[in-house]
C-alpha positions as CSV (number, residue, x, y, z in Angstrom):
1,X,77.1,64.0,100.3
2,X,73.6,63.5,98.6
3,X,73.2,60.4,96.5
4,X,72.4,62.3,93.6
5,X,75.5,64.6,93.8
6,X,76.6,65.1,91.2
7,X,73.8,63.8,88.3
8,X,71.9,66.6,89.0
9,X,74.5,69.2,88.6
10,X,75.8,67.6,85.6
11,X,72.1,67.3,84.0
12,X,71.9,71.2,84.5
13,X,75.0,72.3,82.9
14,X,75.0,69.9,80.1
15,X,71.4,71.0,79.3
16,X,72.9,75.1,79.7
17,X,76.0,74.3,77.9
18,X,74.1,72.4,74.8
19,X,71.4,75.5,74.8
20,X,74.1,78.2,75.2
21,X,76.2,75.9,71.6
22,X,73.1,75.9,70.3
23,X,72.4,80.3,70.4
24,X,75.7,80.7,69.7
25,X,75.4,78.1,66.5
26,X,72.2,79.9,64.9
27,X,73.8,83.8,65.3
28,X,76.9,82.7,63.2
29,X,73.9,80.7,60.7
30,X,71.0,83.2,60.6
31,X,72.7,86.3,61.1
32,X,76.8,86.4,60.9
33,X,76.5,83.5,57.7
34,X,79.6,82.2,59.4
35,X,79.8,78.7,57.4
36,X,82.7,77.1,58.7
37,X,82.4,78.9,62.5
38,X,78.8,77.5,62.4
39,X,80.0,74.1,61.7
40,X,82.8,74.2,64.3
41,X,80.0,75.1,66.9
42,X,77.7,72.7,65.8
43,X,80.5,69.8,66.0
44,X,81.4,70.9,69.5
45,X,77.4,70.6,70.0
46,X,77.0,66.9,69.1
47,X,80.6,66.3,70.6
48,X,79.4,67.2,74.0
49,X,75.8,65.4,74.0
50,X,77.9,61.8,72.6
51,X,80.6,62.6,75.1
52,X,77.7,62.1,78.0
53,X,75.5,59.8,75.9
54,X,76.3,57.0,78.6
55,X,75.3,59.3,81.8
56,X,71.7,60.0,80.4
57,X,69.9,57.3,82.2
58,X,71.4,58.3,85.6
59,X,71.2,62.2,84.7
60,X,67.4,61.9,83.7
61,X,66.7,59.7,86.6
62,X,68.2,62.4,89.2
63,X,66.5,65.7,87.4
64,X,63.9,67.0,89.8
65,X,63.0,70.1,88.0
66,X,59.8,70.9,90.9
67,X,62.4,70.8,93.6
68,X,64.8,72.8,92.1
69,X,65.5,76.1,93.7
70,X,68.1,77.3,90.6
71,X,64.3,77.6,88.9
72,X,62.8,80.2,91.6
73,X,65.3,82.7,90.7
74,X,65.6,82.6,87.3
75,X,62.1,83.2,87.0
76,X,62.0,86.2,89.5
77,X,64.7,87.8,87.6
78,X,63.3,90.2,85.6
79,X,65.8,91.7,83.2
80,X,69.8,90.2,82.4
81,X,71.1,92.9,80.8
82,X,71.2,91.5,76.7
83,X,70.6,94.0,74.4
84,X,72.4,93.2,71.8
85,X,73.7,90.4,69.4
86,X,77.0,91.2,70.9
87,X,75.6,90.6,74.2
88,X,73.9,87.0,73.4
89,X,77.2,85.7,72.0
90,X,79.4,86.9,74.9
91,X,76.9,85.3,77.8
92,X,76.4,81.8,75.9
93,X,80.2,81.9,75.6
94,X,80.3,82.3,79.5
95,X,77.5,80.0,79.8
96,X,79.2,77.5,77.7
97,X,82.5,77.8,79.3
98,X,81.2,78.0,82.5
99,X,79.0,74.8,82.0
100,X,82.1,72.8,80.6
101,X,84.0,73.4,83.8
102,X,81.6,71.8,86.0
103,X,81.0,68.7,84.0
104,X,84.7,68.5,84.0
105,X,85.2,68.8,87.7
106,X,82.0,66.9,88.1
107,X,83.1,64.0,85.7
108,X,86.6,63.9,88.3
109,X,84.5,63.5,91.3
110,X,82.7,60.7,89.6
111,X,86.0,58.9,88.6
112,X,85.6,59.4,85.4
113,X,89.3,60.7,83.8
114,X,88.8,60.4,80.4
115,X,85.1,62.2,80.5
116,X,87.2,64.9,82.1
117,X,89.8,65.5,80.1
118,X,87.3,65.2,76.8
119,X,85.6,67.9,78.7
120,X,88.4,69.7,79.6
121,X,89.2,69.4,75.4
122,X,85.6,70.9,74.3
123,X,86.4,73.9,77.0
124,X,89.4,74.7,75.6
125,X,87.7,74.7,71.8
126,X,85.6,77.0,73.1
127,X,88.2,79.5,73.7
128,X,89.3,78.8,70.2
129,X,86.1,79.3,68.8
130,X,85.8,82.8,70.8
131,X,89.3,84.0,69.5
132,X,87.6,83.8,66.0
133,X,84.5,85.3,66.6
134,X,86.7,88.6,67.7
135,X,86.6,90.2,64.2
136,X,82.5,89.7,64.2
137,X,82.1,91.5,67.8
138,X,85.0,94.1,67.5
139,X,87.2,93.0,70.4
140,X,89.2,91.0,71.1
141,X,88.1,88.5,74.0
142,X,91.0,87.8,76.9
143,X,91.3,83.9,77.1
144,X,91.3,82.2,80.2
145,X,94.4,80.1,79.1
146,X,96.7,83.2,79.0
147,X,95.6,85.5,81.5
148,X,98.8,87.4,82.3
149,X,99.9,87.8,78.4
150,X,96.9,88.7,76.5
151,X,96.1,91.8,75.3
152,X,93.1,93.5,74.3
153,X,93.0,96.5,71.0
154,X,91.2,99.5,71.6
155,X,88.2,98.6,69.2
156,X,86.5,100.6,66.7
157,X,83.3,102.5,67.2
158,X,82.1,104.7,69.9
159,X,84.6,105.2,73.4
160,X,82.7,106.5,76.1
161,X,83.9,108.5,79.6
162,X,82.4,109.2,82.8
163,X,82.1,112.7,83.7
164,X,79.4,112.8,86.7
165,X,79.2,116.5,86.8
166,X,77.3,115.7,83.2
167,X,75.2,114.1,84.1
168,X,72.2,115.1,84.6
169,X,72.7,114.0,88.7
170,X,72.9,110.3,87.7
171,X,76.1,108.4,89.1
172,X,78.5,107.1,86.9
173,X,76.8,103.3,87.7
174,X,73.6,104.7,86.5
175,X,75.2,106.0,83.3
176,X,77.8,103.2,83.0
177,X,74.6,100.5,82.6
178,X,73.1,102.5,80.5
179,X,76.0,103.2,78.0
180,X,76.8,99.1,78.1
181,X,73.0,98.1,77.5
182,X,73.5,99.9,74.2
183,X,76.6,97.7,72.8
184,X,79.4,100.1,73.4
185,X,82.3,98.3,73.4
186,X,84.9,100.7,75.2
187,X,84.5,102.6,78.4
188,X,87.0,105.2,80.4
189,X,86.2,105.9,84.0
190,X,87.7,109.8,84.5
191,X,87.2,111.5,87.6
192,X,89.0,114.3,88.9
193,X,86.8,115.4,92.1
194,X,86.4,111.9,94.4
195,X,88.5,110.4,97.2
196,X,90.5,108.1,96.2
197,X,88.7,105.0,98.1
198,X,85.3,106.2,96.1
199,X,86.8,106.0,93.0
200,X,88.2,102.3,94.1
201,X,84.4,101.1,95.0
202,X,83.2,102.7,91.5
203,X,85.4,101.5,89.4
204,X,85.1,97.5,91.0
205,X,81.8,97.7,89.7
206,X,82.7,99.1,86.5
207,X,85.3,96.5,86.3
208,X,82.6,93.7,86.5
209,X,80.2,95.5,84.4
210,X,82.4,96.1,81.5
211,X,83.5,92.3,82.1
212,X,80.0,90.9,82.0
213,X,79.5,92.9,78.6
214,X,82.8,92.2,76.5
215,X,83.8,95.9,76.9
216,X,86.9,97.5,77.1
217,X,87.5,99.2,80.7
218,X,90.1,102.5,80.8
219,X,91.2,103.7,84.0
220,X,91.9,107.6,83.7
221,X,95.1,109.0,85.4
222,X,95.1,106.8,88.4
223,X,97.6,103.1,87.7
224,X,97.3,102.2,91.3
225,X,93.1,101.8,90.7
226,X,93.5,100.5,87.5
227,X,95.5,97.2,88.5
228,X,93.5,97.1,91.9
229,X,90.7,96.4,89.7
230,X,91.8,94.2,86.8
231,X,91.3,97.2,84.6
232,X,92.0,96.3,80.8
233,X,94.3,99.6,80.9
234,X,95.1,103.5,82.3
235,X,94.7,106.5,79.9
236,X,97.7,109.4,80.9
237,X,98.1,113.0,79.9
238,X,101.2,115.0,78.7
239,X,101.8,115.8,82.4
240,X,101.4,112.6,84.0
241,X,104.1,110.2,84.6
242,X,106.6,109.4,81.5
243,X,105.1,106.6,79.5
244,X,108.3,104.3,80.3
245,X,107.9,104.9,84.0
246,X,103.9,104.1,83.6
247,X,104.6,100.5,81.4
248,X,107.5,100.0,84.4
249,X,104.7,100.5,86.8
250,X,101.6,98.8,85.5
251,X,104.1,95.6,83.1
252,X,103.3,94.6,79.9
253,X,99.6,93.3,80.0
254,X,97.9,96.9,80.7
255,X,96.6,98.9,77.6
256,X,98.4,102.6,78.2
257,X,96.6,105.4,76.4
258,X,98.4,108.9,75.7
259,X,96.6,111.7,75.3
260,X,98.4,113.3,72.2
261,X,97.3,117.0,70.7
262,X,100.0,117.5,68.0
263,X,102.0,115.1,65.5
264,X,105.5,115.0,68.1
265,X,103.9,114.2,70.7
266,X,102.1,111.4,68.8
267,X,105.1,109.9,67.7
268,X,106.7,110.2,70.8
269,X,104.0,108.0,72.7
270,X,104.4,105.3,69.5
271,X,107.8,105.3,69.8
272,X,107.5,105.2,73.5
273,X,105.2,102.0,73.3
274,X,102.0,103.2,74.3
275,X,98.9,100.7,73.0
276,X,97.1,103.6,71.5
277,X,96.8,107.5,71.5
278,X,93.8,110.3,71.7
279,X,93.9,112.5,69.5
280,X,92.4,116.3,70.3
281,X,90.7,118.3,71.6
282,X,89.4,118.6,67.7
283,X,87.0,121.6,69.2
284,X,86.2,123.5,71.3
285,X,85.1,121.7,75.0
286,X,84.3,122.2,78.4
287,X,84.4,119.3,80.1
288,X,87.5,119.3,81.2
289,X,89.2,123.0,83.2
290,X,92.6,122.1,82.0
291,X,91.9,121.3,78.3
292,X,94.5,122.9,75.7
293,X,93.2,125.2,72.5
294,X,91.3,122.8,69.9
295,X,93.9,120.8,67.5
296,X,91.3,120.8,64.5
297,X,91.0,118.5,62.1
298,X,94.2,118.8,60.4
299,X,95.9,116.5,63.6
300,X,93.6,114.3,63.0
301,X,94.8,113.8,59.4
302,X,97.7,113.7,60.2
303,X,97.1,111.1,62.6
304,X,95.1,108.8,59.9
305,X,98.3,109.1,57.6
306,X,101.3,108.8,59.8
307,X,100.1,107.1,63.2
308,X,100.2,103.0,63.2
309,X,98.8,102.5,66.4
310,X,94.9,103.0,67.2
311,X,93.7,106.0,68.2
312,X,90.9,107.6,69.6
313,X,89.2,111.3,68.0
314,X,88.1,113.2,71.5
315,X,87.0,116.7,72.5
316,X,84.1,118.7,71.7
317,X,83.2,116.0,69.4
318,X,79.3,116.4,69.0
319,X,76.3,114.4,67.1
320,X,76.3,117.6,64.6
321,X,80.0,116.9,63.5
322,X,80.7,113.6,64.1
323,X,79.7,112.5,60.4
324,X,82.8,114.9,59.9
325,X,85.2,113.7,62.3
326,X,84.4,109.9,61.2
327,X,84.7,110.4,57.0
328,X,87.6,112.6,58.2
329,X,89.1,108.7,59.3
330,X,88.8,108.1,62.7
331,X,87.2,104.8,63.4
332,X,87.4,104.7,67.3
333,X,85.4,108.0,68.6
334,X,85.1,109.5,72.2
335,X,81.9,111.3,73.0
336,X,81.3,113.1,76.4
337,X,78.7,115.3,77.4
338,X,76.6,114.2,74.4
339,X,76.2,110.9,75.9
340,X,76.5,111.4,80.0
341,X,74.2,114.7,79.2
342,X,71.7,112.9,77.4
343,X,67.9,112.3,78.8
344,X,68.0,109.0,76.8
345,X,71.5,107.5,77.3
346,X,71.4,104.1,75.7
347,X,69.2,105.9,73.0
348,X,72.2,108.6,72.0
349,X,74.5,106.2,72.5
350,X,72.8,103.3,69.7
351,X,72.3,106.7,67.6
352,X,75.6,107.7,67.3
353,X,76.6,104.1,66.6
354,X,74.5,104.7,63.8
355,X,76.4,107.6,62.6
356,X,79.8,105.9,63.0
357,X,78.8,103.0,61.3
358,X,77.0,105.5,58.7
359,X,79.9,107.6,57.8
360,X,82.6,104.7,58.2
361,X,81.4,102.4,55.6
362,X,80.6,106.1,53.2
363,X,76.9,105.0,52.5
């Protein structure tokens, strides 16, 4: 074991988990005017540089910032995928959470029990602090403390799908990145025409990309891929499996999605448990063979008044009306071919964010 193991690893991911406090502390100051959240992060800030005060001499005298290869990479990698505010909090919350479990584990190689469990302390304030920033990003962030009981709500705004035959010859990677790099916050993987060991390699890198942005991942139709992957849930139809076999299946932690298209069937799938419901086709569409005659607008009124559970607007749902469909009241909207069809993909998408947002807050 080197000498300087491990100073040097503890000087790196003190420095990353200070810098990431310190982003994290000046979004909820300049932008969010988060008082009290601010102050929370900037206490956790000047806990964690105290809590190592003692080390500095030995971590300074091990840095060898030349020699470093960590350095090399970072500056040959050209793009990390941030686009948005959204985006910045998430990755300095991973960076910071990330950072505190290595000084932890490195402070227990080192002997040192109380460092640990001080550091241990700040990481766990960390998932704290990331509960309440859900209401500022629009989801609700799984912590690591409760992995098997934690559940994530469909969030407002725009819900995207896959639908390679849309897509302009693009894979559903291509337009996956795409639709993440401009902030959208849910994401359903529906495929009808790909063997089933395909649709497993797609969707574990749609699990990981989703992950790495905060975003919901949807599974469509198919539980067994869904838990394969750590999918956040699996979207059924009215001819699938019953809901009560499905939740049997897939237990309590998976989202399950019904796709409803009049007001029994909607309060069949609420009194049957499911997480959330779509609601359509509202018009006309052709992106799926199988789709039943357009429910209108009226459902969806229905839906605003009666249903208690999210729900998502879908089906021929255009830029054109979807000022419409979101003053009508739905504040979670699917889009297909609009965005999969588009030239401009993270473009359409931040547009018709605009429109939700727009018509939602009736300015």
């Amino acid at each position: 074991m080197s000498p300087s193991f491990p100073y040097r690893m503890m000087d790196a991911n003190l420095n990353r988990t200070a810098e990431g406090m310190r982003v994290i502390e000046d979004i909820l100051r300049f932008d969010l005017e988060a008082k009290e959240l601010c102050e929370t992060a900037r206490a956790l800030r000047h806990r964690l540089r105290e809590s190592f005060r003692e080390l500095y001499p030995q971590l300074l005298a091990e840095r060898k910032v030349q020699s470093d290869p960590g350095v090399l990479i970072s500056q040959e990698q050209l793009f990390d995928g941030k686009q948005t505010r959204d985006d910045l909090i998430l990755a300095n919350l991973k960076r910071v959470q990330e950072g505190l479990r290595v000084l932890e584990e490195s402070a227990h190689v080192l002997g040192k029990r109380t460092l640990a469990k001080e550091t241990e302390g700040l990481r766990f304030a960390t998932y704290t602090l990331e509960s309440a920033l859900a209401p500022y990003l629009g989801t609700n962030p799984v912590q690591e403390t409760k992995p098997s009981s934690a559940k994530r709500r469909l969030p407002p705004g725009l819900y995207a799908l896959t639908s390679e035959p849309h897509s302009l010859g693009r894979s559903n990677i291509e337009v996956a990145k795409e639709i993440l790099q401009a902030g959208v916050k849910s994401l359903q993987y529906r495929e009808k025409n790909k063997k089933q060991g395909e649709m497993y390699r797609e969707c574990l890198v749609l699990r990981q990309m989703t992950r790495d942005h905060g975003a919901l991942f949807i599974v469509n139709d198919h539980l067994e891929i869904a838990l394969a992957v750590g999918a956040d849930g699996v979207h059924i139809g009215q001819d699938d499996l019953p809901l009560p076999v499905v939740r049997d299946l897939v237990g309590p932690s998976l989202l399950i999605g019904v796709s409803t298209h009049s007001p029994e069937q909607a309060q069949a799938a609420v009194a049957g448990g499911a997480d959330y419901i779509g609601v359509g086709p509202l018009f006309a569409t052709r992106t799926k063979s199988d789709v039943c005659a357009p429910v209108g607008l009226e459902y969806l009124r229905y839906a605003v008044e009666n249903v208690k559970i999210p729900f998502v607007a879908i089906g021929g749902i255009k830029e054109h009306n979807l000022p419409e469909v979101v003053s009508t009241g739905a504040a979670t909207v699917a889009l297909v071919t609009e965005i999969v069809g588009s030239p401009n993909i993270t473009e359409k998408a931040k547009e018709l964010q605009r429109i939700i947002l727009k018509n939602a807050s009736g300015s």
